[in-house]
Each structure stands twice: as structure tokens, then as C-alpha cells.
C-alpha positions as CSV (number, residue, x, y, z in Angstrom):
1,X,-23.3,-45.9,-4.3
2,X,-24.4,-42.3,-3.4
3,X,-23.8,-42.9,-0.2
4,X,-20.3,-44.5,-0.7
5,X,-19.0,-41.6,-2.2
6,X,-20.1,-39.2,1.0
7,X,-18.1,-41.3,3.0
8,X,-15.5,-41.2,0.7
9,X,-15.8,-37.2,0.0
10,X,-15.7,-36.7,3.7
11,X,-13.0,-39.6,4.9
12,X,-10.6,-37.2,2.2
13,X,-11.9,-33.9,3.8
14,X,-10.6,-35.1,7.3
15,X,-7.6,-36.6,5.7
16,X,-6.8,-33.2,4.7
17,X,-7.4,-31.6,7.9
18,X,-5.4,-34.4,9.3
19,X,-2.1,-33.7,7.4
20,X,0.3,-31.0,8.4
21,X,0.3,-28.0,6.5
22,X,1.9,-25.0,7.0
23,X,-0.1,-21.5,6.0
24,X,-0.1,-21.0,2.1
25,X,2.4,-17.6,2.1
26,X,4.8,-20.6,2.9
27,X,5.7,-22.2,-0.1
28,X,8.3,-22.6,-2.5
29,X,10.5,-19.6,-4.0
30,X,9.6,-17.9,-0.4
31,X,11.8,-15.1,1.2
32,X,11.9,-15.3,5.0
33,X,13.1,-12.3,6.5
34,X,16.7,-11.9,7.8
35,X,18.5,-10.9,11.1
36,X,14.7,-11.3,13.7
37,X,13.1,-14.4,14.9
38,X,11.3,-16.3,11.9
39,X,7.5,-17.6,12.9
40,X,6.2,-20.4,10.4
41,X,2.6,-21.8,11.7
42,X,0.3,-24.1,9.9
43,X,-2.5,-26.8,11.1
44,X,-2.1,-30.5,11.9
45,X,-4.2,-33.4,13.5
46,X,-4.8,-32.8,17.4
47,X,-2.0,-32.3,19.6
48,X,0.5,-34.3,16.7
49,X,4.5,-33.9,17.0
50,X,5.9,-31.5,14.4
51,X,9.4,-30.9,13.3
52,X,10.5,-28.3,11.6
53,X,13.9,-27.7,9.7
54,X,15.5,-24.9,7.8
55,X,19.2,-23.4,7.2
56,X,20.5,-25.9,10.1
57,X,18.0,-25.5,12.4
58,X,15.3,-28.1,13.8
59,X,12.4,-27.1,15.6
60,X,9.7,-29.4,17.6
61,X,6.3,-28.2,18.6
62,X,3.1,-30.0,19.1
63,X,-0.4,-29.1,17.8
64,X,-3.3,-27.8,19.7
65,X,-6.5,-29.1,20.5
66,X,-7.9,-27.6,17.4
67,X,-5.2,-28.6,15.4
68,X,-2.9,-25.2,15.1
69,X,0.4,-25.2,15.6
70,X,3.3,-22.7,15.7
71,X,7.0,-22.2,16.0
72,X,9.8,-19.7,15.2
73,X,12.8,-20.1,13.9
74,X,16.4,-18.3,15.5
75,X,17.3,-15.1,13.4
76,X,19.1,-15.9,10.4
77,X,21.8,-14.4,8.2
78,X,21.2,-13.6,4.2
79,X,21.5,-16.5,2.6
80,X,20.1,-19.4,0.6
81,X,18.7,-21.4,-1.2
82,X,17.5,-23.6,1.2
83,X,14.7,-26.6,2.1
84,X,12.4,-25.7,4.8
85,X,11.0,-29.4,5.7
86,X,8.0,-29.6,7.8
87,X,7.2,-32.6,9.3
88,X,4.5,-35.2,11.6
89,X,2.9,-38.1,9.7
90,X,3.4,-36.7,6.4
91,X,6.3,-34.5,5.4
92,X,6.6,-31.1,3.2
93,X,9.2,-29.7,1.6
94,X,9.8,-26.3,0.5
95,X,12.2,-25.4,-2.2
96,X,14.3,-22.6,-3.1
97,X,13.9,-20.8,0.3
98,X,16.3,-17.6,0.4
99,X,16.8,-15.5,3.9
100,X,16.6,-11.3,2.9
101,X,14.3,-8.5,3.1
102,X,10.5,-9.0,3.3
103,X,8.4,-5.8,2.6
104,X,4.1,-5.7,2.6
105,X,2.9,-3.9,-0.1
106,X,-0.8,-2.7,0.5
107,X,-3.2,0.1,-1.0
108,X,-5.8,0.4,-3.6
109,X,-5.3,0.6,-7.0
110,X,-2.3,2.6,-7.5
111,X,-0.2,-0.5,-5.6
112,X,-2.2,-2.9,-7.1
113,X,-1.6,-1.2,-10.7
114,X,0.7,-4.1,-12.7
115,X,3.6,-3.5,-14.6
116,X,2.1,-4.6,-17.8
117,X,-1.0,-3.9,-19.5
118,X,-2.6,-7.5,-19.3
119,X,-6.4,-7.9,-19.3
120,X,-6.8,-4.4,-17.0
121,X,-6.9,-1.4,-19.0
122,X,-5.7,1.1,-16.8
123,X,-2.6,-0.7,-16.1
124,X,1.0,-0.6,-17.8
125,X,3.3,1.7,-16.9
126,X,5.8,4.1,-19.2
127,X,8.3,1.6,-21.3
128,X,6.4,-1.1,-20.4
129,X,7.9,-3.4,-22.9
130,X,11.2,-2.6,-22.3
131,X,10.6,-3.0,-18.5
132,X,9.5,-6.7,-19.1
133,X,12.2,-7.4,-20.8
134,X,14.6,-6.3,-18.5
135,X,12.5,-8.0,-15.5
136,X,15.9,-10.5,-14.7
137,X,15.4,-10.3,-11.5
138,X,15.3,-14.2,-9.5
139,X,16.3,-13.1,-6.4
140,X,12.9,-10.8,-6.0
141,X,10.0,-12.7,-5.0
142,X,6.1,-11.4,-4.9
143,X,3.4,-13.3,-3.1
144,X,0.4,-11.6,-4.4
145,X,-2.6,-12.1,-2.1
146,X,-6.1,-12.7,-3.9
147,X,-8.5,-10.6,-3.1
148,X,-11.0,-11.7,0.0
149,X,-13.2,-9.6,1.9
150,X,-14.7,-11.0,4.8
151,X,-16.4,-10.3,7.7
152,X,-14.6,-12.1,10.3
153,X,-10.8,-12.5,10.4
154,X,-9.5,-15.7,7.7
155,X,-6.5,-17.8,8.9
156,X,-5.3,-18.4,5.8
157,X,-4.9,-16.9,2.4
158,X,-4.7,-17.6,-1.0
159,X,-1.9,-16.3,-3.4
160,X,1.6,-18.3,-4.6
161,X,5.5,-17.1,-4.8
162,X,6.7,-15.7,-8.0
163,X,10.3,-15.1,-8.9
164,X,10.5,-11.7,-10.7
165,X,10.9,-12.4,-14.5
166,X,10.2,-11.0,-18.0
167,X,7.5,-14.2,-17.8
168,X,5.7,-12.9,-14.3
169,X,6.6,-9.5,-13.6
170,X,3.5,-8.2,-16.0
171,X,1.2,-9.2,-13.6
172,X,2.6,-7.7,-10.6
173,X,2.5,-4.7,-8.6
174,X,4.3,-1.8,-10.2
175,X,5.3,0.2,-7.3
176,X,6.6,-2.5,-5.0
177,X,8.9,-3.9,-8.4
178,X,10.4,-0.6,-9.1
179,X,10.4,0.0,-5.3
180,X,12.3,-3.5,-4.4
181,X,14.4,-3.1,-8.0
182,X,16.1,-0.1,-6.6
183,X,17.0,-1.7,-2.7
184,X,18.5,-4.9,-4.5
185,X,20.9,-2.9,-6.9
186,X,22.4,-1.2,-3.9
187,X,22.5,-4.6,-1.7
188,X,22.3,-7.8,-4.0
189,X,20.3,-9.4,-1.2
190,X,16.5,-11.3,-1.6
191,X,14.2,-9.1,-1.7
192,X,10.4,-10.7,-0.7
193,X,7.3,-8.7,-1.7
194,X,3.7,-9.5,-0.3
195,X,1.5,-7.6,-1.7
196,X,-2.5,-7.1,-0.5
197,X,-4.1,-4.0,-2.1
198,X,-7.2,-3.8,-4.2
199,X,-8.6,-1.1,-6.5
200,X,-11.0,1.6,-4.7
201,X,-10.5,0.6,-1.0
202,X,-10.5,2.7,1.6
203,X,-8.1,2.8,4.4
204,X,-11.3,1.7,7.0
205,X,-10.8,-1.8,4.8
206,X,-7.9,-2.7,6.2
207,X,-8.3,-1.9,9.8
208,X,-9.5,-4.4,12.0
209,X,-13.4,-4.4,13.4
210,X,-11.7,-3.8,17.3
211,X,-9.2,-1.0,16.7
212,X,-12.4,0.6,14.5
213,X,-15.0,-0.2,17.3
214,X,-12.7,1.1,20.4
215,X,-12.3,4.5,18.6
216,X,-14.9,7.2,19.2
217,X,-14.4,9.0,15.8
218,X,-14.1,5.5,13.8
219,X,-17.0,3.2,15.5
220,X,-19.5,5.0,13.2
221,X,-18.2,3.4,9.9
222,X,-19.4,-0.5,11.9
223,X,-22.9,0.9,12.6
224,X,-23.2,2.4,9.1
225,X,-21.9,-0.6,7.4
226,X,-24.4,-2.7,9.7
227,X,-26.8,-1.0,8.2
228,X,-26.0,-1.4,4.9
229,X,-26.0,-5.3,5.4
230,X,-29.4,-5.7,6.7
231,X,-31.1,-4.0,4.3
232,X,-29.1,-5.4,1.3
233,X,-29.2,-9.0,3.0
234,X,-33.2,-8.8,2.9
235,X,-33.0,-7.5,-0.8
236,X,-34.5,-10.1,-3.2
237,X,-34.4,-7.2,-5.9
238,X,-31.1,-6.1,-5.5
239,X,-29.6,-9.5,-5.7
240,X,-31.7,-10.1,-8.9
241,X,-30.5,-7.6,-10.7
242,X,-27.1,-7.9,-10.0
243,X,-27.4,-11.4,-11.5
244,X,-28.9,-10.3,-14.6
245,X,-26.5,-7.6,-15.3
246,X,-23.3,-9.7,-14.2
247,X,-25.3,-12.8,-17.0
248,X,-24.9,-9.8,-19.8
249,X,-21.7,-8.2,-18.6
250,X,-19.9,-11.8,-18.6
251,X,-20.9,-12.8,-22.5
252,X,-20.0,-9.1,-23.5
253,X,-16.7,-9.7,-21.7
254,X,-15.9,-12.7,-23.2
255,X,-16.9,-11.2,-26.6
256,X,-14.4,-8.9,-26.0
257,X,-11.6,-10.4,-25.1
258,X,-12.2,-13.4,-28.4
259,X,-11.7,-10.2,-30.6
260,X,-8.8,-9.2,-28.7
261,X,-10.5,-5.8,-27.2
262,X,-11.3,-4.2,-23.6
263,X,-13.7,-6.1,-21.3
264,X,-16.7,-3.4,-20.7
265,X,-16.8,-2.3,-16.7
266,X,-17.9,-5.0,-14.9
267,X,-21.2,-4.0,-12.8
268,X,-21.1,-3.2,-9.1
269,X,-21.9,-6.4,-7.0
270,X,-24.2,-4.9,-4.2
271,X,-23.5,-6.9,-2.1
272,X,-21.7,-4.6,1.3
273,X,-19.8,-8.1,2.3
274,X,-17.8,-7.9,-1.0
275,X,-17.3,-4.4,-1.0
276,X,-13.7,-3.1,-0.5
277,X,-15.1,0.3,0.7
278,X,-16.9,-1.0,4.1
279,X,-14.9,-1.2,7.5
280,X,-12.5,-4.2,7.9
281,X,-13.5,-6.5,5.6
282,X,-9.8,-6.6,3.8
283,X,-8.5,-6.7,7.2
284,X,-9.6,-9.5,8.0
285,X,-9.3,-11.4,4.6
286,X,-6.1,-10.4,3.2
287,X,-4.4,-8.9,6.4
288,X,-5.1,-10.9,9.3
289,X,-3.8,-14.4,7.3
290,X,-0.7,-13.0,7.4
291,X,0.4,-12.2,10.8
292,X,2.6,-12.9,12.3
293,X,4.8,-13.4,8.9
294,X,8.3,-11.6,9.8
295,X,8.5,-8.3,7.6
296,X,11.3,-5.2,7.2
297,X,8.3,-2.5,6.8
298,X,5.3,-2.1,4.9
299,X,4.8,0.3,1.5
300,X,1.4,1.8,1.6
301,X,-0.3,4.0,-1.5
302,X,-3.8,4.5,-0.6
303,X,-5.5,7.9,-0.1
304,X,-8.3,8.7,-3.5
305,X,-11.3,6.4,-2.1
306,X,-11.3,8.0,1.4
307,X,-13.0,11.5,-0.3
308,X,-16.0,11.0,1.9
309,X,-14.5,10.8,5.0
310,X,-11.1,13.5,4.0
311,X,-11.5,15.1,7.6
312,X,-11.3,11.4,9.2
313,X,-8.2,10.4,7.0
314,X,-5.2,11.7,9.3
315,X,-7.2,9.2,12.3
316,X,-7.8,6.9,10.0
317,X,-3.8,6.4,9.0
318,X,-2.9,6.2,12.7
319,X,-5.1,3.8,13.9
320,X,-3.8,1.6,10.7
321,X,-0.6,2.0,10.9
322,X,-0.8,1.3,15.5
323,X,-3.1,-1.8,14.7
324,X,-0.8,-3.0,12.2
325,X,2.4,-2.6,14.2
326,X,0.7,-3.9,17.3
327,X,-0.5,-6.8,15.8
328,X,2.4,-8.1,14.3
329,X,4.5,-7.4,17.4
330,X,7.4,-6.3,15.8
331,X,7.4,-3.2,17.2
332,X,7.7,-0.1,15.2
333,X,8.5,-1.1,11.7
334,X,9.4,1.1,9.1
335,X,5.6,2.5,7.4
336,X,6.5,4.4,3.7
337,X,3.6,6.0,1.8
338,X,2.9,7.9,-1.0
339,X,1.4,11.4,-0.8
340,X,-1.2,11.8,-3.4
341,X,-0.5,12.9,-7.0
342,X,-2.0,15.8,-8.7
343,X,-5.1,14.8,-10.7
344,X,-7.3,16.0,-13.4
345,X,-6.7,19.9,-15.0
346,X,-4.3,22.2,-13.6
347,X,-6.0,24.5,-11.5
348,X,-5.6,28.3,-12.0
349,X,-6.8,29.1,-8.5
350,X,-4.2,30.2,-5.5
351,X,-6.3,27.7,-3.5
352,X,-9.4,25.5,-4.3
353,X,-10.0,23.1,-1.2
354,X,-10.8,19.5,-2.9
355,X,-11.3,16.2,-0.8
356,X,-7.6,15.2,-2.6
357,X,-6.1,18.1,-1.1
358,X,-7.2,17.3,2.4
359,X,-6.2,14.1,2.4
360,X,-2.6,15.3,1.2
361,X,-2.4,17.6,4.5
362,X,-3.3,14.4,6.6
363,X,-0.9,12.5,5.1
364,X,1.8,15.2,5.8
365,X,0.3,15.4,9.1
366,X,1.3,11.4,9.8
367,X,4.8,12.1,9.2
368,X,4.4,13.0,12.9
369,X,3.8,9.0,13.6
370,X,7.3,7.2,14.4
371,X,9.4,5.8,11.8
372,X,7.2,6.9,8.9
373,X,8.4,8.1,5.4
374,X,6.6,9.9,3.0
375,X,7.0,9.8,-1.0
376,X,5.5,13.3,-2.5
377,X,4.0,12.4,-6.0
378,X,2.9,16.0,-6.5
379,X,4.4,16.1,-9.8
380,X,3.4,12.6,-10.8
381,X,0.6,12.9,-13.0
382,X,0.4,11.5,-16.5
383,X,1.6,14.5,-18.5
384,X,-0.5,13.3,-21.8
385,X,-4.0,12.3,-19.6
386,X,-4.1,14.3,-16.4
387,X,-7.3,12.9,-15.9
388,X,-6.2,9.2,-15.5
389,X,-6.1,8.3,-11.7
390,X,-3.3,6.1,-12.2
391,X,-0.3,7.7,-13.1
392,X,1.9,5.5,-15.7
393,X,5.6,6.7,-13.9
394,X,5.3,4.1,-11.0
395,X,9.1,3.8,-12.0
396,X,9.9,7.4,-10.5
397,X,7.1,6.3,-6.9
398,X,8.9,3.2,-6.3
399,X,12.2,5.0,-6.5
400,X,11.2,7.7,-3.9
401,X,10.2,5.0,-1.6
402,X,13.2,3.9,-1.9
403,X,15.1,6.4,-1.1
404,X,13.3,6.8,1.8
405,X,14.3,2.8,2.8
406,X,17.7,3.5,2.3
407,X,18.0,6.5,4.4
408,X,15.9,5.5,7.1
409,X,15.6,2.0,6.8
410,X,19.4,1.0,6.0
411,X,21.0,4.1,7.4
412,X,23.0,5.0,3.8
413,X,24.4,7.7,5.0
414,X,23.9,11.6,3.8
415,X,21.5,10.2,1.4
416,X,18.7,13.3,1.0
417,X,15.6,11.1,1.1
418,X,12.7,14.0,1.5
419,X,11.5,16.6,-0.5
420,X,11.9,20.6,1.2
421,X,9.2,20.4,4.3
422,X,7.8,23.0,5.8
423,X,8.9,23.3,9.4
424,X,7.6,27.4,10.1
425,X,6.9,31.1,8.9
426,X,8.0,34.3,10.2
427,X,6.0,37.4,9.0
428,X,8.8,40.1,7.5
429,X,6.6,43.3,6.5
430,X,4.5,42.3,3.9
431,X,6.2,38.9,3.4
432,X,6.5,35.5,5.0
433,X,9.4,34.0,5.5
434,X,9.1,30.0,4.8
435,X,11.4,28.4,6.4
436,X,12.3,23.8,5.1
437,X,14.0,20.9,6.3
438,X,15.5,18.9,4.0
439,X,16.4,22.0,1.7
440,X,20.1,22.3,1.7
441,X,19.5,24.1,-1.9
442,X,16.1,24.9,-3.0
443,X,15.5,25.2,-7.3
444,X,12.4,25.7,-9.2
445,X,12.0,23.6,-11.9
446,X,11.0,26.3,-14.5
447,X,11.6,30.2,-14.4
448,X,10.0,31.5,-11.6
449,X,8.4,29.8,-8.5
450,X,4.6,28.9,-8.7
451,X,2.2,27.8,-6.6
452,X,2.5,29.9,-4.0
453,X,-0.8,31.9,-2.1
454,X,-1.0,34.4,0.5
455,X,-4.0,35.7,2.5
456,X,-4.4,39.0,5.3
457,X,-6.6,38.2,8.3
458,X,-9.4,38.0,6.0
459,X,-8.3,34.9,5.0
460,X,-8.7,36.0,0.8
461,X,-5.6,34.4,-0.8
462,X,-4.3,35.2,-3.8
463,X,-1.4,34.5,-6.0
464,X,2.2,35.1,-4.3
465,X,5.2,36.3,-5.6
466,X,8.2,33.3,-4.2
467,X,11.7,33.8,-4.3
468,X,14.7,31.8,-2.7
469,X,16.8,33.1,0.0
470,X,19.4,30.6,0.5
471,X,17.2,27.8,2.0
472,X,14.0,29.7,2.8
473,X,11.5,31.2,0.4
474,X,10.1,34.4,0.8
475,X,6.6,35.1,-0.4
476,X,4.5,37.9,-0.8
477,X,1.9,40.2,-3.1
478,X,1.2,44.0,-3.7
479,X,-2.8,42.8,-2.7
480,X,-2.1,41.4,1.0
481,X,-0.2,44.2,3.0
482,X,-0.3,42.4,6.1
483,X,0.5,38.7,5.2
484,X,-0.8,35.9,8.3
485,X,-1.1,32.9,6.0
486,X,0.6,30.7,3.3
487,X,-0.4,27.8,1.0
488,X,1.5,26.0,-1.4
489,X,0.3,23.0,-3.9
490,X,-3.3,23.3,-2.1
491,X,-5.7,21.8,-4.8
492,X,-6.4,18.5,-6.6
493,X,-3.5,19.4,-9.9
494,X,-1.6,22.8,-8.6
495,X,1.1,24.3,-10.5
496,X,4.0,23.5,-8.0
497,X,7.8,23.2,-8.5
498,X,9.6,23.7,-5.5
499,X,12.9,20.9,-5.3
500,X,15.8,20.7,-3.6
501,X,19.5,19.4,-4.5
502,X,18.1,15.2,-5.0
503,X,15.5,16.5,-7.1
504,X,12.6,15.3,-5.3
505,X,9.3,17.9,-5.0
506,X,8.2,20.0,-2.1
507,X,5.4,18.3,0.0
508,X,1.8,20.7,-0.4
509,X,1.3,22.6,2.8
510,X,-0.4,25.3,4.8
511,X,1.4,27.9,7.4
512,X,-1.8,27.3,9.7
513,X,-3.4,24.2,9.5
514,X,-3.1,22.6,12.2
């Protein structure tokens, strides 16, 4: 009998195998995107005929040797719904299939921070009960990837489509909703979200192991985290104890959650394989599955794990944002990220260097990188808990992003999409001329200017006066007779309130930092 039911575990197994299946991000309530050529892929038996069919359109391809298979459909108009129907000697349907805009969401926590509350208590946003209400939104999708680090690149994922309503939108990202909210009021087209992020990643995460091993500043973090795997994978001890503490952190959980209170912190698993801080492991299990699925752009909001390695981030950001774009192949696609927030206590210092503040500077560095868009969040902190990393006005981040999509992205035109950027300085006296894009008009939000430093050559700065002259500021104090240097915003929570005519803040910046 045993042996029976092998043979019958395994004939089902191979039955499986056998069928043809498209990729799990194809499914039902999907949202292809519009106006490029479509790719659908999937696995089949051995070199078996496959049709495919969507919107009027019938494909035939054949699968490979090892069962993969691959096709793309013509580009298509908005539009739907529709059946996608995939067929060899079984047949799958797909229902409620709309043609529109497909963004990928990714980050760490502050992307994958939910709209509601839930069973994560740092998530929720401002209104939150009002804002699942008002979720009526069926023409937004999210596929929300689960969370998979691995060491080698996955061909598949696991998450499902979700039509945005008062019954799902609590459970999903935050940033990409308010974000996508905003693009479909303007268009009434489908809007599809796939979102991959996971709290306390690093950027490293989701870059793949080549691009990280073919670049002499990055190949470090694989010899490090080789490290870190040997000696954990030999650890009898650490493994033990990780048990035992994940035994009594489960029973306290479910404790918790019987009384209707916060699980406790769940311990640290150990184990550098699951960790979302080591190089490429998200990569290659909630990144790689996807490609080549036909995306607008991506949303990215990522920055506060990458402390450590600050100095690295600016490099880091490139060779993401180039691997990504060369992977899919679709060449340059639109990259939108959010600048850091301020964090913590307001600092009273003209400048206090902080890992946060370096990693701002990089990220206004990347702006340099082609079709890229950055959303300043300088002003974003929770107002009643500076000290919570995960500011509760995703409504005002998702806006500013955007913006920046319907500027750049869907060329709406005269539409002021950036906060004032610094562009140069010219030394008046014993003042410094600043001189902004995107600053038409220039305002302070508040009385006077703040945030402004200004150091001599002996690179002491102090507190500035800052005062607008049409659209420059000019800055300057009684103590620095012969100004050389500027900074403005530079530490982790800095008074700043520099804004121009669309309201949005003044990137953080330095007159010689490059």
C-alpha cells in the first residue's frame, strides 16, 4: 500500500509538471501593460504546442526541452475585461484581464507599510478608517509578492491579484495605493501594482549576485556574506537556539493575538540565507520571477537599512536601478524614489553628519541617472512620534510620486513636479548666493528661513541668516566673514522649510559635496 501511494504521489507530481501553466503573476484580476509588446511565459510538457489568446489575438509557441515556454503578445490599447486562454493538452483561463498601467513597487518597510493597521503594529496610516472605506477602487489591482530570499535566482513567485477595495486594500502597500490613487483620478485607466519590498532590506538585496560580483566596490558584500554562511551553516548552537526562542515566541504570539493584543518581536532567525540584509537574496526570489513582466516604471522607497555602508549607497542605487533596467530590456523606464524623511528629535546643530543624512545626498546625487524622479519627504515625519521610522502620511509620499509620473511619465504639462534643487552658489561678500531649479517662487513655511549653515575655509559652520531674492536665497552670518560653503537640511530631523509655488520641500544639500 505504501508503495502504491509513491507511485501515486509522484505519477501526480509529473502530471503537474506536465500541464501548461503560465507563471503565477498571471492570473485572474491581472493588469497587462498597455501600448509595448506583452510577454506571458509559463512551463509545459517537452517541446508541447501552446496557444495563446487575449484581446483578439492568438499566439502559438512550442515548449523547450526542459519544458519552458514563452511568447509575447502585439501591444495593446487600454481596455478590458478580457480572457487570456492558454492552451496545449489542458486549457486555462484567466478572467477579468484589463490592458493599463503596470508599476513595481519595491523597498523595505516604508513600501511595504499597509494601509491599515492589521496584525503589524507599526502599520496604518493617518485616517485609516476613513481611507478603507473609501478604497472603491476595482480598476486598481496589487499583486503582492511573498517574501522569498534565496540564494540562486527562482522562476516563479508566489503572491495573487487583488482588486483594490474597502475588503483588501488594508493589507496592502500604502505608498503604491495613494501613489496609483492619484494617476487613476487624472486618467480613469487600470492601474496594476506589483509590489516586492520587505521590512529592513538593504538595497544589496535586490541586486543580482553578477552585477554585485562584476563591480569592484560592491563584490565585497558576496565574500562577506560567504562568510557569514559558512560559519552559521556549521553552527549546531545557533540553530538551537533560534528554535527554542522562535517555540516561546510562537505561544506568546498566539497568546497575544486570543486577547486581541500586539504579538511580541518575533526573534531574529540567524540564519544569513533568510536574511533580507545579505547581497541578492531578494533579487533573486522576489525579483528575478518577474522578469520579463511588461512594466510603466518602478516606485522605489528604500534608503534606512543601508547605514553601514552610507558611503556605498549612491553606487549601490546605480547598479540597481542599470541591472534592473537591463534585465527587463525595456530600456530606460521611468525609476521614482523617495528621499528619506527626517527621523527622531529635531536637531539644534547647523550640521551633524548621520548615516541618514549621507544617504539623502546619494540619493540626490542619482537624480543624475536618466529618467529618475525624486520625492523629498524631508518634512514627512510623524509630527506626534518623531521617533517612529515609519511615517503615518504615506497619503502626502504617494502623492509626490505622483506628481513626478505625471510630469515625467505622462508629460501633463507645466505641472511643477520637484521641490527647489540646488543647481550652484556664487560667493557675494560675505554671502552665498544659492541659486534652484524648480523655484519659480520660493516661500518659507513659517517666519523666517531655517536650516540654513555656513562655514569660512575652516570648514566651522554655523547657523545662517537666509533670505529670498526672487528665486535664489541669499545666506550669510556676522561669524563667517568670508563664506566658501553651504548646507541646508544636513542631519537625521533638521529644521527645514524651504518650498516653492506646488508646495513641495527643498531637497537637503551641500554647496561642495561632490
Amino acid at each position: 500500500m505504501r508503495f502504491t501511494a509513491v507511485l501515486v504521489f509522484v505519477f501526480h507530481i509529473a502530471l503537474s509538471f506536465a500541464q501548461v501553466k503560465p507563471a503565477n503573476v498571471f492570473n485572474d484580476h491581472m493588469v497587462l501593460q498597455r501600448d509595448i509588446p506583452v510577454p506571458v511565459w509559463g512551463t509545459a510538457k517537452a517541446n508541447e504546442k501552446i496557444m495563446l489568446e487575449l484581446n483578439g489575438q492568438k499566439l502559438h509557441t512550442k515548449a523547450d526541452k526542459a519544458g519552458r515556454w514563452s511568447v509575447a503578445f502585439a501591444p495593446m490599447k487600454t481596455g478590458g475585461p478580457y480572457i487570456l486562454k492558454v492552451s496545449g493538452k489542458n486549457t486555462i483561463a484567466y478572467n477579468d484581464i484589463y490592458i493599463g498601467e503596470v508599476w513595481l513597487c519595491s523597498g523595505q518597510s516604508n513600501m511595504d507599510m499597509t494601509v491599515a493597521r492589521e496584525d503589524r503594529y507599526w502599520c496604518g496610516v493617518y485616517n485609516e478608517k476613513e481611507e478603507v472605506a473609501n478604497a472603491n477602487y476595482p480598476l486598481i489591482r496589487v499583486y503582492d509578492v511573498d517574501y522569498n530570499p534565496k540564494d540562486e535566482p527562482q522562476t516563479d513567485v508566489a503572491g495573487k491579484w487583488e482588486v483594490v477595495s474597502p475588503q483588501t486594500i488594508g493589507h496592502l502597500s500604502a505608498t503604491a495605493y495613494f501613489f496609483a490613487r492619484d494617476i487613476f483620478e487624472k486618467y480613469k485607466v487600470p492601474i496594476g501594482l506589483i509590489t516586492a519590498a520587505y521590512g529592513a532590506s538593504t538595497a544589496e538585496a535586490w541586486i543580482s549576485r553578477p552585477a554585485l560580483q562584476n563591480h569592484p566596490q560592491l563584490s565585497f558584500l558576496l565574500e562577506d556574506y560567504k562568510k557569514k554562511c559558512a560559519t552559521y551553516d556549521t553552527s549546531i548552537t545557533a540553530k538551537r537556539k533560534y528554535t527554542e526562542a522562535y517555540t516561546t515566541w510562537k505561544i506568546a504570539a498566539d497568546k497575544a493575538v486570543a486577547e486581541g493584543k500586539d504579538k511580541p518581536r518575533e526573534p531574529k532567525n540567524p540564519d544569513p540565507h533568510k536574511d533580507q540584509h545579505n547581497p541578492a537574496v531578494l533579487y533573486n526570489g522576489m525579483i528575478a520571477p518577474l522578469i520579463p513582466y511588461a512594466i510603466r516604471g518602478a516606485i522605489w522607497y528604500q534608503g534606512e537599512s543601508n547605514g553601514p555602508t552610507a558611503r556605498l549607497y549612491e553606487t549601490l542605487m546605480q547598479t540597481l536601478i542599470g541591472t534592473w533596467r537591463s534585465d527587463w530590456k525595456q530600456g530606460d523606464f521611468p525609476f521614482l524614489y523617495v528621499q528619506l524623511a527626517n527621523h527622531q528629535a529635531l536637531i539644534n546643530d547647523p550640521v551633524k553628519d548621520d548615516p541618514m543624512v549621507l544617504v539623502r545626498e546619494a540619493q540626490l546625487k542619482n537624480l543624475s541617472i536618466l529618467n529618475t524622479g525624486m520625492a523629498v519627504a524631508i518634512d514627512n515625519a510623524n509630527p506626534d512620534d518623531p521617533n517612529d521610522i515609519h511615517p503615518k502620511n504615506k497619503q502626502i509620499i504617494g502623492h509626490r510620486l505622483a506628481r513626478i509620473a505625471l510630469a515625467k511619465v505622462y508629460r501633463e504639462k507645466d505641472l511643477v513636479y520637484s521641490g527647489p534643487q540646488y543647481t550652484k552658489m556664487s560667493v557675494e561678500g560675505n554671502s552665498i548666493r544659492l541659486y534652484f531649479d524648480y523655484a519659480a517662487t520660493l516661500k518659507a513655511k513659517g517666519d523666517i528661513l531655517t536650516g540654513f549653515a555656513i562655514a569660512g575655509s575652516d570648514r566651522k559652520f554655523v547657523w545662517a541668516t537666509a533670505k529670498i531674492e526672487g528665486n535664489t536665497i541669499v545666506v550669510s552670518s556676522p561669524e563667517v566673514k568670508e563664506p566658501v560653503s553651504v548646507r541646508y537640511g544636513w542631519s537625521k530631523n533638521p529644521p527645514a522649510n524651504v518650498y516653492n509655488e506646488a508646495d513641495l520641500p527643498a531637497s537637503p544639500f551641500g554647496t561642495d559635496t561632490d
